[in-house]
N, C-alpha and C positions, 0 to 999 in steps of 0.2 A: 347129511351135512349141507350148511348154507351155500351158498355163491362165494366164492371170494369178495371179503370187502374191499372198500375204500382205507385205510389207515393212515394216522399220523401217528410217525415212532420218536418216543422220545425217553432219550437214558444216555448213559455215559461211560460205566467201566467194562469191566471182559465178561462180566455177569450178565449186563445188559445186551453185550454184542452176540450172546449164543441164543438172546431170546429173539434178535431181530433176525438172525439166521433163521429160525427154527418161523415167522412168518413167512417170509420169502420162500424156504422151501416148500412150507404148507400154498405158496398159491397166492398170497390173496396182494393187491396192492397197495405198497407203503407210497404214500403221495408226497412225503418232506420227511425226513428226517432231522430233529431236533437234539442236540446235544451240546454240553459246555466248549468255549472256546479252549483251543488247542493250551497244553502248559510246556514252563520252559520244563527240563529233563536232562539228566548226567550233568558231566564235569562241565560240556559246555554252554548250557543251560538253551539248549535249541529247543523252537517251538515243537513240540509233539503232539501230534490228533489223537483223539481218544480212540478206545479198540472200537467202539460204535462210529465212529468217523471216518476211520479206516475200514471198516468191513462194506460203510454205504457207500463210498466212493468206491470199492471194488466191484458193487452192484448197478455202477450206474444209477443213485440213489440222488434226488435233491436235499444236498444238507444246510443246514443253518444251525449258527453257532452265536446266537444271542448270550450276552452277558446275564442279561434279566428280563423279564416276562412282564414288567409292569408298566412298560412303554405301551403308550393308546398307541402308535403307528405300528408296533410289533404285536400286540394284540388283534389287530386288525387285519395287519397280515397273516397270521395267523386264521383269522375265521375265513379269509380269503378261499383256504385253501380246502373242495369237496372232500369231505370225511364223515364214515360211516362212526369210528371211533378212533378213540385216538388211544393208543397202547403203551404204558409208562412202568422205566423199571433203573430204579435207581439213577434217575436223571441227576437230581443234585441242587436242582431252584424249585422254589413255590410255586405254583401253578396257580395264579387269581380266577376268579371267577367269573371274567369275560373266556379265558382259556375253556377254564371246564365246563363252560354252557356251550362251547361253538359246537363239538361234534355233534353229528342228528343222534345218537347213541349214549354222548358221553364220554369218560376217560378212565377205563380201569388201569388199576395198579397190577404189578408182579411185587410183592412183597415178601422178603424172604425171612419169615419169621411167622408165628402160628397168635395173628394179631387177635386180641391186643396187648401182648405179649412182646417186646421189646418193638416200640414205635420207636421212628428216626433213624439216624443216617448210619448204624454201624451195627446191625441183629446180629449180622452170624460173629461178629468176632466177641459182641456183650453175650452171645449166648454159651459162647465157648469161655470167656472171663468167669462167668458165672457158674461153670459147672453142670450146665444145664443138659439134663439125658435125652433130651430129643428140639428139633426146631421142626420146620417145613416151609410151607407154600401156602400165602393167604393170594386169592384174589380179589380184588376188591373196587366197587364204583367209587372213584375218588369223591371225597366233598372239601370245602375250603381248611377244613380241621389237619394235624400233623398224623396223617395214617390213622385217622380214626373215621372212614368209612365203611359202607356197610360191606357185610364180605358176602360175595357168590360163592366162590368153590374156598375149599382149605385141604390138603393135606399134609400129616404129620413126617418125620424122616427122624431115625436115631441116631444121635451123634455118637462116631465111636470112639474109643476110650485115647487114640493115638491121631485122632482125624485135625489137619487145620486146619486154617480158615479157606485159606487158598481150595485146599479140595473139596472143603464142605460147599461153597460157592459155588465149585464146577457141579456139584451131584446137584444142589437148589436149581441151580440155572434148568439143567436139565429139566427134575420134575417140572419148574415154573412154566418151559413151553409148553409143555402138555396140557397144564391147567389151562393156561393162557388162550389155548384152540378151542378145546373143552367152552370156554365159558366164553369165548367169541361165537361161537354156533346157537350156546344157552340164549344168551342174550339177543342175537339177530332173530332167532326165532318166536321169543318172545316164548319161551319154554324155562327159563331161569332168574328165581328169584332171589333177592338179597336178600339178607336178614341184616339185624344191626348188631354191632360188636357185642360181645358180655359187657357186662358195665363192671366186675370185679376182674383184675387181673393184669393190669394194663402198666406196662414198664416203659421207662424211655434208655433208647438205645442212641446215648450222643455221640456225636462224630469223635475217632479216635486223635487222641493228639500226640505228637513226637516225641514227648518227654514221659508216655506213659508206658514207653519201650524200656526203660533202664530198669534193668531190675532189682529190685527192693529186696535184700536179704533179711530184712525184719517181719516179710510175710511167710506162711508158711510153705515148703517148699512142693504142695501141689498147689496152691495159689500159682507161685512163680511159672511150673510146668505148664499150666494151661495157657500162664500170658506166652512162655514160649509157641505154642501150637495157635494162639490167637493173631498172632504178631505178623506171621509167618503167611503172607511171604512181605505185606507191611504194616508197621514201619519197620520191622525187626527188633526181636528183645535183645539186651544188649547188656555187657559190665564193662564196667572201666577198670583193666588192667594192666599195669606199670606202665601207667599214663597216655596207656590208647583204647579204644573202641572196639569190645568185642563181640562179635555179633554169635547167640545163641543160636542155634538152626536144628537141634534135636537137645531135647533131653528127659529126665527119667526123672522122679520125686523118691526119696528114699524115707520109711515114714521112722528112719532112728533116731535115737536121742543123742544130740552132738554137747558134748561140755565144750563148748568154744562161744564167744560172742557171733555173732551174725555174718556172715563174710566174709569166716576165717576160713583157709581154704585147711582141708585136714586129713588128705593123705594125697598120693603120686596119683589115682585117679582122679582125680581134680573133685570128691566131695569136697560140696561148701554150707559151712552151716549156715541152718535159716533158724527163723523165728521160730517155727516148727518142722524136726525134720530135715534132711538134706539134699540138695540139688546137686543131681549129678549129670553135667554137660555130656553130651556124645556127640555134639557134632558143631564145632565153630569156624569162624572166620572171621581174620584180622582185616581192616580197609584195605582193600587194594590189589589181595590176596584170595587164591583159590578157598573152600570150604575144604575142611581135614578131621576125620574122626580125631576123638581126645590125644588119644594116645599119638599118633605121626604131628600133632599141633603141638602139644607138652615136648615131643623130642627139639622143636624150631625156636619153641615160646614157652620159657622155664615159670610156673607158678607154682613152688613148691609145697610144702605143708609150710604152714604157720605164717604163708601172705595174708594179709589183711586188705580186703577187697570194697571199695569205698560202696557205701548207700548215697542213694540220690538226695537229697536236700530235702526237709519237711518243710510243706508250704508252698 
């Protein structure tokens, strides 16, 4: 193994903060830590730091919380700063091209997706939407492109058939540091080469939006199943029933044939027909309110057979 380097960390969610963990314990030194400025959060919309902002301040870390990268004076402070490389894992801004030339190294990525196979800001939950039986761990020397640099290490992970995002993420994180050391050593030694992405294969994985939580009973109900296990633990999948927000937290696809229109709920277990198929909730919560298997939620929150349960607006 190398010397411990020089590093500049830069990322943003709880994905990112297990890989900045997992430098620091390996040794080597982070010199700045880079990540998105703090967001408001809950009812009282107070400024919150991210899990990486929070883990570097626990370490005695220098952080900075730039809006954007495209400032020549944040640029330059930026190059300011001695780095051997700079280490990036779902930060969340562009990185220009004065950024990715300053380290003497460069700037590899933790990419959690088996690129170039769902590029952009949302893999594992596109790769869990799509059904998809395995993701993993690209690393890769960034270039000005959207995750389309060349990759050092890659391995694969199988998604399993009940797994969400939430834990797929914690298992990726994990692999990802391992790579991440792996090809910190490759590269300082000048022992590890890139190669360039496949040119066939290549998906984009766009960032998730709030209104793609409501669930659609005209798709079919393993569609629905997986947005549940996608969603989870955000933004939450969600139905509108008797005129409130209910948030899915577990459920099951039943592959029968329901004679009801889409939404119609059709017995005391709360099946509800889909487009294809039936969706059978096991585990919800109302705003405000603990999470309750079906049945202790049905005794508090009556939806009996033959409610009609609205679809979200086309368009």
């Amino acid at each position: 193994m190398t010397p411990p380097l020089d590093l500049i960390f830069m990322g943003t969610p709880e994905f990112a903060a297990t890989i900045l963990a997992g430098l620091v314990e390996a040794g080597h030194r982070v010199a700045a830590v880079y990540t998105q400025p703090p967001r408001p959060a809950g009812r009282g919309h107070r400024l919150l730091p991210s899990p990486v902002q929070a883990l570097a301040e626990h370490h005695g870390l220098s952080v900075r919380c730039p809006a954007s990268l495209r400032d020549p004076a944040t640029q330059a402070e930026f190059a300011a700063i001695p780095a051997d490389m700079a280490v990036v894992a779902a930060y969340g801004l562009i990185l220009p091209a004065p950024i990715l030339r300053a380290p003497r190294l460069g700037c590899l990525n933790v990419h959690a997706s088996l690129l170039p196979r769902w590029r952009g800001a949302a893999p594992i939950q596109r790769a869990l939407l799509a059904g998809d039986s395995q993701t993993g761990i690209t690393i890769m020397q960034m270039d000005e492109g959207l995750d389309t640099g060349p990759i050092l290490l890659q391995q694969a992970m199988p998604i399993g058939p009940k797994t969400t995002s939430g834990e797929l993420s914690e298992e990726l994180a994990e692999l990802g540091i391992r790579l991440m050391l792996d090809a910190l050593d490759g590269v300082a030694r000048g022992a590890l080469a890139a190669r360039p992405q496949p040119a066939e294969g290549a998906s984009y994985a766009a960032k998730l939006r709030r209104e793609e939580a409501w669930l659609d009973w005209r798709l079919p109900a393993a569609a629905l199943e997986r947005q549940v296990r996608a969603f989870d633990p955000w933004p939450g999948a969600y139905f509108s029933g008797r005129g409130e927000r209910i948030r899915v937290l577990a459920a099951e696809a039943d592959p029968e044939v329901a004679a009801a229109a889409p939404g119609t709920v059709l017995d005391e277990r709360l099946g509800i027909a889909c487009g294809t198929g039936v969706l059978r909730p096991l585990r919800l919560q109302r705003a405000g309110r603990g999470a309750l298997d079906t049945p202790a939620f049905l005794r508090g929150f009556a939806l009996p057979p033959g409610t009609e349960l609205p679809c979200p607006a086309i368009g």
